[in-house]
C-alpha positions as CSV (number, residue, x, y, z in Angstrom):
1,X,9.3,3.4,-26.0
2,X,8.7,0.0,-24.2
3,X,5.5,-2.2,-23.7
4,X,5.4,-2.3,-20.6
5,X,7.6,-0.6,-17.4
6,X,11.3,-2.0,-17.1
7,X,14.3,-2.3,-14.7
8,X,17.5,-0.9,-15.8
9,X,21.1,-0.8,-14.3
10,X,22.5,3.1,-13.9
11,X,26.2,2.1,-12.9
12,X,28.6,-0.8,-14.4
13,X,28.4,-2.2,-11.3
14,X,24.8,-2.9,-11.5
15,X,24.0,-1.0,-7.6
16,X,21.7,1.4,-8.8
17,X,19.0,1.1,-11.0
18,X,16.0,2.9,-12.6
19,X,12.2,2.2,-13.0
20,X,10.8,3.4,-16.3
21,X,7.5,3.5,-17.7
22,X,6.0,2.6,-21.0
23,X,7.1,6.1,-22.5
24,X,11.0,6.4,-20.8
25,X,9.8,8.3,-17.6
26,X,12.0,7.6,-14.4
27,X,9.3,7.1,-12.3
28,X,12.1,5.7,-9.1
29,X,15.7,4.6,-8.2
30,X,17.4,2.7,-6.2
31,X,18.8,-1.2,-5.5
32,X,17.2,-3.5,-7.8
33,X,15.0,-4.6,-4.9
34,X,13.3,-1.4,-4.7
35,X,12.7,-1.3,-8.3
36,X,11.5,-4.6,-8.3
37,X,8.8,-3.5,-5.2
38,X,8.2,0.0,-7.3
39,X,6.9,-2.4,-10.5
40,X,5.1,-5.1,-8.2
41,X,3.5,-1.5,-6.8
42,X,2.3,-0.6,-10.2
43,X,1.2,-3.7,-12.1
44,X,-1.3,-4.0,-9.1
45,X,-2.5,-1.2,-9.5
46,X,-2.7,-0.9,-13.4
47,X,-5.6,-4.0,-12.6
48,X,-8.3,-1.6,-12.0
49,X,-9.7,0.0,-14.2
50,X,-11.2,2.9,-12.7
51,X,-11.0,4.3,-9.1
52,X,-14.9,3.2,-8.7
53,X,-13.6,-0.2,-9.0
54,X,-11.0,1.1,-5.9
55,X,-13.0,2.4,-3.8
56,X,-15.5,-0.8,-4.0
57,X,-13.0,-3.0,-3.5
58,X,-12.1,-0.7,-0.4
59,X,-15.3,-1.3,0.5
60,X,-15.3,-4.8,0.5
61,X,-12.2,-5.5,2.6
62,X,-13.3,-3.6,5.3
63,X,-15.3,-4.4,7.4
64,X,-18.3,-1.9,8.8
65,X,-17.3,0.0,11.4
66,X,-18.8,-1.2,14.9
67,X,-22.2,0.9,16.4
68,X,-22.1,0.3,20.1
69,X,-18.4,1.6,20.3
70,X,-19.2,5.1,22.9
71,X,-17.0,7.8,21.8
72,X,-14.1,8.7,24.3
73,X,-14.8,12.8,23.6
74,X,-18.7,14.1,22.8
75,X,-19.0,15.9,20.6
């Protein structure tokens, strides 16, 4: 139905709105600032293109967890 994923008003008064896919799928509702978070939500994560490339960026941004931490229970 559309290119891409659009905002639109459910009421005349323009409170409530929908998020729609591509193929006319509600995918949420509600003010137009939650749609707008709900579509910022998914165009960042339409940028990668497989979940490989998720879970190496994952890896990237965090750091390695530290070795000379003792463990509060042994196991």
């Amino acid at each position: 139905m559309y290119k891409h994923p659009i905002i639109l008003p459910l009421d005349i008064e323009g409170t409530i709105y929908a998020l729609q896919d591509d193929k006319g799928k509600t995918i949420g509702t509600g003010t137009r600032d939650v749609c707008e978070v709900l579509l910022h939500i998914l165009k960042r994560q339409s940028t990668y293109s497989s979940p490989e490339d998720i879970l190496d960026r994952v890896i990237r941004e965090n750091p390695k967890p530290r070795v000379n931490i003792k463990s509060a229970v042994t196991i």
